[in-house]
Backbone as CSV, one residue per row, in Angstrom:
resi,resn,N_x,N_y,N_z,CA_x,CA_y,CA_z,C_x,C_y,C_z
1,UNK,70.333,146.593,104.660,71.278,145.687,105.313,72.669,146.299,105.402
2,UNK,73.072,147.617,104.798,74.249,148.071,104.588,75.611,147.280,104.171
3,UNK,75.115,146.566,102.932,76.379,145.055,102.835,76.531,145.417,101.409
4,UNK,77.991,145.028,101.540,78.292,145.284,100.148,78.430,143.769,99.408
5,UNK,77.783,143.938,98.096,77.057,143.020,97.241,78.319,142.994,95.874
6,UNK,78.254,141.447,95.632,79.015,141.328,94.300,77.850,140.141,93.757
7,UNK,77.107,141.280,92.670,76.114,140.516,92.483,76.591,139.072,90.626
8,UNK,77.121,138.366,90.466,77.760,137.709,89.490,76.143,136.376,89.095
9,UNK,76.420,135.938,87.995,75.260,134.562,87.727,76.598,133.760,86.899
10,UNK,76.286,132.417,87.471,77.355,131.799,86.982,76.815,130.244,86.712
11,UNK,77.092,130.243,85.667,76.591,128.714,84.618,77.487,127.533,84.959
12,UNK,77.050,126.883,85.601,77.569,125.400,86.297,77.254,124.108,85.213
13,UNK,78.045,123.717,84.499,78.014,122.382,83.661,77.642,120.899,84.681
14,UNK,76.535,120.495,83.940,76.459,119.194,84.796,77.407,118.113,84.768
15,UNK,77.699,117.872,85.775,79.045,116.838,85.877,78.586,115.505,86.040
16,UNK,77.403,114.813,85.054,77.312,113.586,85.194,77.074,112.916,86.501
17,UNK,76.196,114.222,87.588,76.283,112.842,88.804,74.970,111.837,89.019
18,UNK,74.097,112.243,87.997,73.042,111.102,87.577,72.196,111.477,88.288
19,UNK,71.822,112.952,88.987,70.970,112.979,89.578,69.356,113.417,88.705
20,UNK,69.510,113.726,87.292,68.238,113.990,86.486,67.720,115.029,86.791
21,UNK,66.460,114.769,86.767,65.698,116.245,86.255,65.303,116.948,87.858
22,UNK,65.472,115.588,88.953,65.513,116.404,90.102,66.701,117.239,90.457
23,UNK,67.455,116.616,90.441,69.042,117.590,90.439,68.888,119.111,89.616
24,UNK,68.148,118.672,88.771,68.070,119.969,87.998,67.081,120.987,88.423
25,UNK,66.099,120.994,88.920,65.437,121.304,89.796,65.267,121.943,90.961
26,UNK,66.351,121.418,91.854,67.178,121.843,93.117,67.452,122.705,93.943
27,UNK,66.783,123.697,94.821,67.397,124.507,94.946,68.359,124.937,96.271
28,UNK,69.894,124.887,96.427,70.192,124.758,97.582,70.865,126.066,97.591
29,UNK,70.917,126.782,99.196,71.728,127.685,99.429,72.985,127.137,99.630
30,UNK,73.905,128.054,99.541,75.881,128.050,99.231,76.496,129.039,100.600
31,UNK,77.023,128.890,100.994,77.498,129.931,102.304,78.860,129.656,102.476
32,UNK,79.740,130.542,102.191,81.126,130.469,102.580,81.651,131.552,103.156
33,UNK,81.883,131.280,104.079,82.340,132.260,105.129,84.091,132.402,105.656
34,UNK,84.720,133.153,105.277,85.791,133.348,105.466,86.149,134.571,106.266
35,UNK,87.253,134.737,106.344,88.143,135.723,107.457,87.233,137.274,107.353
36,UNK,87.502,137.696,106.012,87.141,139.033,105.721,85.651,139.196,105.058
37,UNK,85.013,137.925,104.235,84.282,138.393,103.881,83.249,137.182,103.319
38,UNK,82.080,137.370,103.317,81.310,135.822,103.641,80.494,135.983,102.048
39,UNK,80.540,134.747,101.232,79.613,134.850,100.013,78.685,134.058,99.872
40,UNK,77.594,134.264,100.035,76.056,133.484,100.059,75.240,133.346,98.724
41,UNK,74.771,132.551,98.441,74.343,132.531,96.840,73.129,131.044,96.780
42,UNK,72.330,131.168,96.235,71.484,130.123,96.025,71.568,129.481,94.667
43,UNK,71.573,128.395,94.431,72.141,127.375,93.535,70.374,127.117,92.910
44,UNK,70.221,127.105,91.519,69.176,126.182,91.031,69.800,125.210,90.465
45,UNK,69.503,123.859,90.380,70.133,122.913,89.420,72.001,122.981,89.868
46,UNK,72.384,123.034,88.178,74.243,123.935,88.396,73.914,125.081,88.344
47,UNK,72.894,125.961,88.174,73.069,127.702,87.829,73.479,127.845,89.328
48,UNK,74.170,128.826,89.552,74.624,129.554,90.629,73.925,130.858,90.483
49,UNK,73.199,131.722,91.227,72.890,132.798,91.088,73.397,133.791,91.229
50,UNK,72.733,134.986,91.800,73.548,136.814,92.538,74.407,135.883,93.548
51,UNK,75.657,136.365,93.928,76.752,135.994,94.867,76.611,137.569,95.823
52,UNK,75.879,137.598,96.929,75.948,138.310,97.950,77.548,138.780,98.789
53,UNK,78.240,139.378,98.942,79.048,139.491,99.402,79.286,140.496,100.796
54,UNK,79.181,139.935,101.614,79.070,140.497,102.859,79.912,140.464,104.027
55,UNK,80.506,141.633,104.435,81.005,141.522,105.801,81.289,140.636,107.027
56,UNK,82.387,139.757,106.767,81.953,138.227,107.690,81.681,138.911,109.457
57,UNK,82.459,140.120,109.733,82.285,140.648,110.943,81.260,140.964,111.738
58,UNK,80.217,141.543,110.588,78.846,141.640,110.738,78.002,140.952,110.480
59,UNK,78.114,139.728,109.550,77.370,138.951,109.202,76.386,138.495,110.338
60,UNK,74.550,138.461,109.892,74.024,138.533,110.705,72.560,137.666,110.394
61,UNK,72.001,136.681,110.942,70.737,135.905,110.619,70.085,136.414,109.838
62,UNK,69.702,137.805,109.820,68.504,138.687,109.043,68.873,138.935,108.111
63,UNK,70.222,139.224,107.984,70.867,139.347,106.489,70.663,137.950,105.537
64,UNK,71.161,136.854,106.139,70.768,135.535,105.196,69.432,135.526,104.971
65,UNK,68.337,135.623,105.736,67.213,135.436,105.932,66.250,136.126,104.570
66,UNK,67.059,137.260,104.396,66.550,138.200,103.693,67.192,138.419,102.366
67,UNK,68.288,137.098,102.183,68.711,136.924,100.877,67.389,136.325,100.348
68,UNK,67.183,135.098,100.677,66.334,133.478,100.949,65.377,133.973,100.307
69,UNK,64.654,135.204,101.493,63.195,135.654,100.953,62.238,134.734,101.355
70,UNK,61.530,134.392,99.898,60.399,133.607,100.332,60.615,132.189,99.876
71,UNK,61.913,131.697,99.054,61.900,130.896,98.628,62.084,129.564,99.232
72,UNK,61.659,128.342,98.859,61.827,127.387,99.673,63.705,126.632,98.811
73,UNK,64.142,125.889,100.238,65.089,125.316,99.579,65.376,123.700,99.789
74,UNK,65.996,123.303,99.049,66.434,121.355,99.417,67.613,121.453,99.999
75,UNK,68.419,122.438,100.631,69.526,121.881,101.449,70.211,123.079,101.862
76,UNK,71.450,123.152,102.548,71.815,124.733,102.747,73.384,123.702,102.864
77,UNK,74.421,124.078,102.368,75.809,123.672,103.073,76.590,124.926,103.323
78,UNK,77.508,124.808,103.844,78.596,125.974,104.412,79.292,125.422,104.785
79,UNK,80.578,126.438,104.455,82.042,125.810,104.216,82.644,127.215,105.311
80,UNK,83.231,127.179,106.356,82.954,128.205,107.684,84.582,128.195,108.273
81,UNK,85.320,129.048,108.021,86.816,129.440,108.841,86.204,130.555,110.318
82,UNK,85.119,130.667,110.422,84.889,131.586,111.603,84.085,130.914,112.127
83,UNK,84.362,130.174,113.195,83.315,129.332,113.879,82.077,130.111,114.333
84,UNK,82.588,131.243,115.380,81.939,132.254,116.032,80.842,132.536,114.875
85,UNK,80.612,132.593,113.360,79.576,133.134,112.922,78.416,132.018,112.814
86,UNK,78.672,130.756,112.802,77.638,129.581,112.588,76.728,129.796,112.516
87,UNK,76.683,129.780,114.042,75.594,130.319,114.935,74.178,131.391,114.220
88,UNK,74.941,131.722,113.178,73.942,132.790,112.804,73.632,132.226,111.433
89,UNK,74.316,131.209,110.621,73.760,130.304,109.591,72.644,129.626,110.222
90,UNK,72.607,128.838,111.613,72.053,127.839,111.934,70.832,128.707,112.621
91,UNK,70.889,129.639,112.866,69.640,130.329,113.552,68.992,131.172,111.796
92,UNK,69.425,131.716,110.809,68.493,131.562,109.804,67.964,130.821,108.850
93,UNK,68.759,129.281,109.200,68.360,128.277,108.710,67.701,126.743,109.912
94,UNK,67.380,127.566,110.616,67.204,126.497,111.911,67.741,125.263,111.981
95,UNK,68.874,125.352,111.995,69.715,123.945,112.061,69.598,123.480,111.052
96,UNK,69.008,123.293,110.018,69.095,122.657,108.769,70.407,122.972,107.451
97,UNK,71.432,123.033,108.163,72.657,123.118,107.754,74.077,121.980,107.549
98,UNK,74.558,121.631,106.355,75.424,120.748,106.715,76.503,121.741,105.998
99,UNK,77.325,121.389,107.409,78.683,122.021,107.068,79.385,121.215,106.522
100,UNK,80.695,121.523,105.839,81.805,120.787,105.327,82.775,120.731,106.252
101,UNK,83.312,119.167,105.943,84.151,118.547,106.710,84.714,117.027,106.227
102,UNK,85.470,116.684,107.315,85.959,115.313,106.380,84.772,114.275,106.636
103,UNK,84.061,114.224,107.210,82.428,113.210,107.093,81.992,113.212,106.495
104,UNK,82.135,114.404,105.430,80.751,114.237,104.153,81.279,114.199,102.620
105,UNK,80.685,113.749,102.318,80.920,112.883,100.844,81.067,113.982,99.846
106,UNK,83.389,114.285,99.810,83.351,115.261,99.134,83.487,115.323,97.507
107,UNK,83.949,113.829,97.629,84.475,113.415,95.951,85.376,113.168,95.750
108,UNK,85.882,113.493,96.663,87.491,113.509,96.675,87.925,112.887,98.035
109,UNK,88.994,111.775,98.046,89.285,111.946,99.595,90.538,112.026,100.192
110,UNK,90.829,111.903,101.061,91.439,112.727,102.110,92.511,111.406,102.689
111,UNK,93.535,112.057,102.638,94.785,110.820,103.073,95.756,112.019,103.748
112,UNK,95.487,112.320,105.004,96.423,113.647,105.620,96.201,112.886,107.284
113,UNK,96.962,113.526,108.166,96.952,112.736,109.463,96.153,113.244,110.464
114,UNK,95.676,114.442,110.062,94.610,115.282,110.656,93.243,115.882,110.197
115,UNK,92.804,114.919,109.534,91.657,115.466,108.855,90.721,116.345,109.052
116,UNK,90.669,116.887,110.450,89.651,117.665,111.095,90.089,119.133,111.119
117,UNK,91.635,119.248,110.944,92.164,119.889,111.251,92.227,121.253,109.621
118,UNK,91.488,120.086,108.406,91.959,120.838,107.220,91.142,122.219,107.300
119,UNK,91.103,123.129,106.415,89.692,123.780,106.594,88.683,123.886,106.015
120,UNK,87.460,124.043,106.410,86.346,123.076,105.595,86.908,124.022,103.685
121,UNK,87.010,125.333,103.489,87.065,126.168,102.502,87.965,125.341,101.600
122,UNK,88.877,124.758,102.794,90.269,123.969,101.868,89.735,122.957,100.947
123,UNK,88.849,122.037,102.091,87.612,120.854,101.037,86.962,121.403,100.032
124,UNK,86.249,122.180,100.240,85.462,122.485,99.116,86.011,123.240,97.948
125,UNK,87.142,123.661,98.196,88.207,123.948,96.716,88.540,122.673,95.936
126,UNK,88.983,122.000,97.199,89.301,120.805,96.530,88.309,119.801,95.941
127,UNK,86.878,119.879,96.292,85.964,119.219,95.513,85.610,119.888,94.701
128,UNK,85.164,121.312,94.077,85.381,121.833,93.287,85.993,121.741,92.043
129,UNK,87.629,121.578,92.882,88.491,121.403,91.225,89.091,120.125,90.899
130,UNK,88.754,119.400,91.524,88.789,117.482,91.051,87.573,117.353,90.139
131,UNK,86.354,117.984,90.809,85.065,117.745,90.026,85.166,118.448,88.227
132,UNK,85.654,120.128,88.553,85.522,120.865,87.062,86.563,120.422,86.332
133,UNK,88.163,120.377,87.105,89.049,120.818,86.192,89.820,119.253,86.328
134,UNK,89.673,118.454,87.474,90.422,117.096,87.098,91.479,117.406,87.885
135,UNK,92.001,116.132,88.324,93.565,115.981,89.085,94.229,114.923,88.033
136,UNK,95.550,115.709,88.984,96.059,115.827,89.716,95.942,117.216,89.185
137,UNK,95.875,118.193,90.865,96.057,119.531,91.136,96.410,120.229,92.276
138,UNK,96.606,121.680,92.162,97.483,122.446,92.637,96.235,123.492,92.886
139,UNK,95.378,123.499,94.124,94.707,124.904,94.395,95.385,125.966,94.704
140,UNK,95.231,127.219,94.772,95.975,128.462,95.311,94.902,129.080,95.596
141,UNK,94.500,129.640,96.830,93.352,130.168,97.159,94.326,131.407,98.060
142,UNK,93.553,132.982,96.995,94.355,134.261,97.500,93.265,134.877,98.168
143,UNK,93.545,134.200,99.518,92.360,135.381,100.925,93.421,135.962,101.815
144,UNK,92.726,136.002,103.078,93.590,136.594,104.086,94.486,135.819,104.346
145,UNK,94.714,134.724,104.202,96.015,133.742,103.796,95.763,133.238,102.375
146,UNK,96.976,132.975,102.252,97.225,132.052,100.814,97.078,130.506,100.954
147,UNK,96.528,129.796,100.664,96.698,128.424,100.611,96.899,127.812,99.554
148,UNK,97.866,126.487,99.379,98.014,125.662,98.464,97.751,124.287,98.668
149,UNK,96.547,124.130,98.318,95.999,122.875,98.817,96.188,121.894,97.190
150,UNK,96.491,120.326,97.548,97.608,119.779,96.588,96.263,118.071,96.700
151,UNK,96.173,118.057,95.629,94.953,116.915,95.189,95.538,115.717,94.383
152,UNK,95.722,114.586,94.750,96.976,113.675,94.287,96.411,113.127,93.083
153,UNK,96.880,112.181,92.121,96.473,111.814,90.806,95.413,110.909,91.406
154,UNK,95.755,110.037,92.238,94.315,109.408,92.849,92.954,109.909,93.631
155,UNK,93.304,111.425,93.532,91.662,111.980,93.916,92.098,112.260,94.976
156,UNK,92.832,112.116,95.856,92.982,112.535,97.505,93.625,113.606,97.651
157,UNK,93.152,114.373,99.030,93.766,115.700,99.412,94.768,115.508,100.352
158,UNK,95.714,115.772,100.042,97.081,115.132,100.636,97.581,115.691,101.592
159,UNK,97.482,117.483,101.606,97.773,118.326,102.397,98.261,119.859,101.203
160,UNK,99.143,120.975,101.981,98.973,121.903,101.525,100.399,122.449,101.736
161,UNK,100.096,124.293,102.000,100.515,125.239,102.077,100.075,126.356,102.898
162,UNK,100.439,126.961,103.609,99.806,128.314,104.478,100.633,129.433,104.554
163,UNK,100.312,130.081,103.468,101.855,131.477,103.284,100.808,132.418,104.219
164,UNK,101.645,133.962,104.400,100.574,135.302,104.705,99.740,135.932,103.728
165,UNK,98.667,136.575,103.067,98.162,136.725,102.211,98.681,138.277,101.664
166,UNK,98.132,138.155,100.260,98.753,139.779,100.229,98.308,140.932,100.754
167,UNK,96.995,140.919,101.280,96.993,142.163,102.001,97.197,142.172,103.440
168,UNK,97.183,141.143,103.867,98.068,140.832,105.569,99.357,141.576,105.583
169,UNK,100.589,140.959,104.365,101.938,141.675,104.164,101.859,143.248,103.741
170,UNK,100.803,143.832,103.198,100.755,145.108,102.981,100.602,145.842,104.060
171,UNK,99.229,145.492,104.661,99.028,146.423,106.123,99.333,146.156,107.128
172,UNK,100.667,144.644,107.035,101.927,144.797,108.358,102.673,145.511,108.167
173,UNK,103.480,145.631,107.053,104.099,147.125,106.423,104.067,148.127,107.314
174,UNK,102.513,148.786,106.564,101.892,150.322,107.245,101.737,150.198,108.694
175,UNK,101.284,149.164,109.302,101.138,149.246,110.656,101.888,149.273,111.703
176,UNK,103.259,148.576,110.787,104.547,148.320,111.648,105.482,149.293,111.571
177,UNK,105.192,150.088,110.977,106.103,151.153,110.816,105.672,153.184,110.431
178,UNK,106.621,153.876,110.623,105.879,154.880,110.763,105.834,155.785,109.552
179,UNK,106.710,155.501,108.405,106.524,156.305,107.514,105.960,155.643,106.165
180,UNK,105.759,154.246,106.311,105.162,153.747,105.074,103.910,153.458,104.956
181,UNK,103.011,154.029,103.722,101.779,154.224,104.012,100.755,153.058,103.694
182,UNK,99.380,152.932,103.663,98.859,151.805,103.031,98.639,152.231,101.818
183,UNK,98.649,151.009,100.991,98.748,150.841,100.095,97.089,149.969,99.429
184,UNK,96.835,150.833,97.659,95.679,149.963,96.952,96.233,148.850,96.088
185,UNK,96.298,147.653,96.086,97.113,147.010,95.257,96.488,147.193,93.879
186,UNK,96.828,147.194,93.096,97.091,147.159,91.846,98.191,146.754,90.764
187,UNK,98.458,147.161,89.395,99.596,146.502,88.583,100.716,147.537,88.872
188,UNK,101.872,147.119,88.873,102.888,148.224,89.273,103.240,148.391,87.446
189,UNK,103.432,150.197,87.675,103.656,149.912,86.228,105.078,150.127,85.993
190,UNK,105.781,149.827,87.306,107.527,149.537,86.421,107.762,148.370,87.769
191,UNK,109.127,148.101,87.562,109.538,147.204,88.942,109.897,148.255,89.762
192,UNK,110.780,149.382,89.068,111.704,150.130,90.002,110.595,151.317,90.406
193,UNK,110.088,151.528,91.879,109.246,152.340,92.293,109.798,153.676,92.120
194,UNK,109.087,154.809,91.483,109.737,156.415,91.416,108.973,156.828,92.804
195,UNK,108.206,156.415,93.306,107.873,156.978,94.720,107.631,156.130,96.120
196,UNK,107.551,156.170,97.085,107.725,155.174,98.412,106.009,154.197,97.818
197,UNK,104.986,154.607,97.514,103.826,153.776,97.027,103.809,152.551,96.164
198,UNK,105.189,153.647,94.975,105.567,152.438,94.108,106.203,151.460,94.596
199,UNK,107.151,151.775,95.255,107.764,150.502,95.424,107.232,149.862,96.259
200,UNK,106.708,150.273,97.215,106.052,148.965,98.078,105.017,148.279,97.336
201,UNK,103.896,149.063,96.057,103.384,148.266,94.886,104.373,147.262,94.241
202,UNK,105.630,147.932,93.664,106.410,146.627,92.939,106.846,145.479,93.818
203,UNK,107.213,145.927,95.335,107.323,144.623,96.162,106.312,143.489,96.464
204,UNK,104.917,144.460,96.624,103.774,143.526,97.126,103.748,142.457,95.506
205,UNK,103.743,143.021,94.291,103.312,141.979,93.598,104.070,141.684,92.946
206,UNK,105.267,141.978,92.481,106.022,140.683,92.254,107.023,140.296,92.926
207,UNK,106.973,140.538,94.160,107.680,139.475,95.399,106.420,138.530,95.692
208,UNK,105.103,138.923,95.753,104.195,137.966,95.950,103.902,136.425,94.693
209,UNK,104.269,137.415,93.341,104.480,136.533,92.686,105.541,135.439,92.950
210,UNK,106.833,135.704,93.061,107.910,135.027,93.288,107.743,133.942,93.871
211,UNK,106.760,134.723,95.789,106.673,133.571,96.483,105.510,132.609,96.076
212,UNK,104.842,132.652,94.978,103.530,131.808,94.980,104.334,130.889,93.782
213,UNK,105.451,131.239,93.097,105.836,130.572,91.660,106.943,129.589,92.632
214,UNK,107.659,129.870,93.168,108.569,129.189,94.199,107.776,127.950,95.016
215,UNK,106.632,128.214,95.685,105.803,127.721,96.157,105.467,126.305,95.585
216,UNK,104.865,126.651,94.099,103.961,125.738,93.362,105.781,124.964,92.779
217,UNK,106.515,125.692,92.465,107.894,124.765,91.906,108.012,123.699,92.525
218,UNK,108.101,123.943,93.973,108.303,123.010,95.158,107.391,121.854,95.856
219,UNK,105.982,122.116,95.347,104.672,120.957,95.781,105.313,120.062,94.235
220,UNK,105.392,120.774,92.963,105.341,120.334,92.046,106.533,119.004,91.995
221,UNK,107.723,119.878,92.824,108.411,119.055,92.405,108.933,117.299,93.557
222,UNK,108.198,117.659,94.417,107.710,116.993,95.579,106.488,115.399,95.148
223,UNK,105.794,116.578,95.052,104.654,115.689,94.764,104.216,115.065,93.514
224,UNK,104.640,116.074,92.383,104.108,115.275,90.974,105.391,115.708,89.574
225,UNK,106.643,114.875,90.321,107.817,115.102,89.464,107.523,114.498,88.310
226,UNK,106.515,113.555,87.905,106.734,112.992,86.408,105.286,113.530,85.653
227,UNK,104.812,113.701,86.447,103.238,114.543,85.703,102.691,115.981,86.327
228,UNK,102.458,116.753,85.238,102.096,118.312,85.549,100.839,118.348,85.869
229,UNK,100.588,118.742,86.943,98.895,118.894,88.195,98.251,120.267,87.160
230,UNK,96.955,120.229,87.131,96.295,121.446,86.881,96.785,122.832,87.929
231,UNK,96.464,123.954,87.770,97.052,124.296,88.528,95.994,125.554,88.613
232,UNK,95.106,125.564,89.858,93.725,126.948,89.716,94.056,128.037,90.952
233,UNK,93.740,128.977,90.088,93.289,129.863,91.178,91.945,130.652,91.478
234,UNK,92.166,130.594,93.021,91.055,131.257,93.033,91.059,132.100,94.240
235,UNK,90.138,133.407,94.807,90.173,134.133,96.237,89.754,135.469,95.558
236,UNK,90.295,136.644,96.324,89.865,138.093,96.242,91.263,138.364,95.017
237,UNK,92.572,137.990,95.453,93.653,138.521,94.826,93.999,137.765,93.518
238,UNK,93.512,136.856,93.388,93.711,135.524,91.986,93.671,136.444,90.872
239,UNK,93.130,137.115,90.251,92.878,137.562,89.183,94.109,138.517,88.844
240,UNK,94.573,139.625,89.874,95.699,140.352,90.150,97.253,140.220,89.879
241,UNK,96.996,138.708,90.897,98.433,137.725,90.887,98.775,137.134,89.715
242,UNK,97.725,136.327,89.544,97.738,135.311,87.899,97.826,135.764,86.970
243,UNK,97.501,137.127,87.008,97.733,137.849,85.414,98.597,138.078,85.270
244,UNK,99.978,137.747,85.944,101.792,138.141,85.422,102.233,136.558,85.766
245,UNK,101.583,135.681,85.529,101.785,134.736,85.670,101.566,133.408,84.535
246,UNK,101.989,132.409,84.086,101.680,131.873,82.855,101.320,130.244,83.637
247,UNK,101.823,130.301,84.948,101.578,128.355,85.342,100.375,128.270,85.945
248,UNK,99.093,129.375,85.564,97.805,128.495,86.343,97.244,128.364,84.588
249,UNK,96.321,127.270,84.968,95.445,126.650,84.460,94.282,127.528,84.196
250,UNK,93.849,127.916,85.261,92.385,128.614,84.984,92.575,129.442,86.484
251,UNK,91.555,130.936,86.179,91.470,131.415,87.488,89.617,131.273,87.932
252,UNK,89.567,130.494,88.908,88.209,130.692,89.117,87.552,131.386,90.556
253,UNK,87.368,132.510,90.285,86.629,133.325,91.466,86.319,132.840,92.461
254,UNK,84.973,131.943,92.387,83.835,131.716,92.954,84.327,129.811,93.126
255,UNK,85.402,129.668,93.217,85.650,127.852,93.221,85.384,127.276,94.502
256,UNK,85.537,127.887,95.505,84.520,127.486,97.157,83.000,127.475,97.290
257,UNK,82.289,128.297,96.356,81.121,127.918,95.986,80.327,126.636,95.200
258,UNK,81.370,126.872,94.145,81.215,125.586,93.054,81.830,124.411,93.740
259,UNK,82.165,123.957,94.620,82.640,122.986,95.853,81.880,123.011,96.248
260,UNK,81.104,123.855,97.065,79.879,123.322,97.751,79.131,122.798,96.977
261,UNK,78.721,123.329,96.022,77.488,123.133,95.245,78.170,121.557,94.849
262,UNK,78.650,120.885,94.294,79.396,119.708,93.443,79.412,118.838,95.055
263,UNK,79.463,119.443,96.401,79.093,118.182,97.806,77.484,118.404,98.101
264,UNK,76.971,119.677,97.680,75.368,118.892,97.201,74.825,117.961,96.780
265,UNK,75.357,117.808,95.373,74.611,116.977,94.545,75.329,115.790,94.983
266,UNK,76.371,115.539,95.824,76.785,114.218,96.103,76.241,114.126,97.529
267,UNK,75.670,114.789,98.763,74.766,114.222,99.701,73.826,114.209,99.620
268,UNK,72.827,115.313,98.890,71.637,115.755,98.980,70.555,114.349,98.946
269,UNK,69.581,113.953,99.850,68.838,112.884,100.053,69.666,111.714,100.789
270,UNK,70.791,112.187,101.018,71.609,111.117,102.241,71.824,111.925,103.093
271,UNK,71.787,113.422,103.684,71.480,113.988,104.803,70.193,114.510,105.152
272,UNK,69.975,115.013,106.546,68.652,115.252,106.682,68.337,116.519,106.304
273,UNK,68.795,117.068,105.416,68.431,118.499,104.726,67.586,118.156,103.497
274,UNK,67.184,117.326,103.191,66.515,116.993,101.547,64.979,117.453,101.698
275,UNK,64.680,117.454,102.901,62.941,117.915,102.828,63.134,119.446,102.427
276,UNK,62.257,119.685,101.473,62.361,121.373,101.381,62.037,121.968,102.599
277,UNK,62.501,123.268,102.938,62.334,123.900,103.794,62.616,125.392,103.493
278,UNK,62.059,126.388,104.565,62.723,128.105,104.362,62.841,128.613,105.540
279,UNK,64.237,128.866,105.029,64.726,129.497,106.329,63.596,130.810,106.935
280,UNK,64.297,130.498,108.301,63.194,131.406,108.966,62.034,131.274,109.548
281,UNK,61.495,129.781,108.905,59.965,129.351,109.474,59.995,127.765,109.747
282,UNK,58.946,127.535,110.198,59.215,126.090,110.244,59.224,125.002,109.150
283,UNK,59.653,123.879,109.514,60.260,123.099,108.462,58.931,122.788,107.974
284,UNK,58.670,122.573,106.112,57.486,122.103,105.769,57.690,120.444,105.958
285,UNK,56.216,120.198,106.198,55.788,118.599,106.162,55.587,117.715,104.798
């Protein structure tokens, strides 16, 4: 398949949604598809399995198809910022796909003036971390944009944030200009750069810090002046950022997955995905 794989197994605590020994049982595919890079993973029960990590550019039917295998599944959801790839969820799962959106029962709800408009990735962070970590909270999701999606003490997703992400600001840098080069992010190991690499390292991350601590000051002090919100991260850069950082809560990788999985167990047998099925063939009877 020529795809590059981040193969992780990740232990999901049951969150009391009373579904028993069928819930436990379960097996649904996870699909999140974002700008740069799409992560597919099949769920037993809460176990989360291998997290596939693949090329959203190329992402391609045969590739899902051939995660799946032979196995049968009870549901498939996807959480999708590239419309253009659907198409290729729904052709290796023959339509038996429910995407995320504000229609489906996320756990959380939604008091913003455009609900259609959020993005599904944004929901499923946010059901995610109402479900693990509790609100009132503060998502930070570090992809090809940054988002700060803001979860009110009453469970609702209120609205957000949309900064540039850090490697957008790096390779506008290099691209926009002719003598500065690209850059691998990593920890800068002083502020003051001894060479043109360094310093555009000490700018990318702790000016990126700055703007994400400035950021969260300002939802914080907006939205939850008398009580302190959890505060998670999660994306490609979370781990990077947060580690010179002391105001998140927890960093969680894989928290658009664990969102889907947590609007499983709250539709699964109220949409028409509950008959087992495998991708690729026809639906069993």
């Amino acid at each position: 398949m020529g795809s590059a794989r981040e193969d992780h197994e990740i232990l999901w605590l049951d969150l009391g949604s009373g579904g028993g020994d069928r819930a436990a049982m379960r097996r649904v595919l996870l699909i999140d598809i974002s700008n740069t890079f799409t992560k597919i993973a099949i769920a037993r029960g809460w176990r989360i399995g291998k997290i596939h990590r693949l090329p959203t550019p190329a992402l391609r039917a045969d590739q899902i198809r051939a995660i799946i295998g032979d196995r049968h599944l009870d549901g498939t959801f996807a959480a999708s910022v590239v419309p253009r790839k659907n198409r290729e969820v729904n052709a290796a799962c023959l339509n038996q796909v429910s995407w995320i959106g504000p229609d489906v029962n996320l756990g959380v709800g939604i008091d913003y003036p455009t609900p259609r408009a959020i993005g599904p990735d944004r929901l499923a962070n946010a059901a995610g971390c109402a479900a693990h970590y509790g609100v009132p909270a503060i998502v930070v999701d570090f992809g090809t944009a940054v988002t700060f999606d803001v979860i009110s003490s009453g469970g609702d997703y209120i609205g957000g944030v949309i900064a540039p992400g850090l490697n957008a600001m790096t390779e506008y840098l290099h691209d926009r200009t002719a003598l500065l080069p690209f850059i691998h992010l990593r920890e800068p190991l002083a502020a003051v750069g001894r060479s043109t690499r360094d310093a555009m390292l000490s700018g990318a991350i702790y000016g990126y810090r700055g703007l994400v601590t400035e950021i969260i000051r300002q939802i914080r002090r907006e939205a939850f002046p008398r009580r302190r919100p959890k505060i998670v991260a999660t994306g490609g850069d979370a781990s990077l950022i947060a580690a010179g950082l002391s105001l998140f809560d927890a960093v969680d990788p894989v928290l658009t997955l664990r969102g889907l999985l947590v609007v499983a167990d709250l539709n699964l047998g109220k949409t028409p995905n509950n008959d087992s099925f495998q991708c690729g063939q026809t639906k069993r009877q």
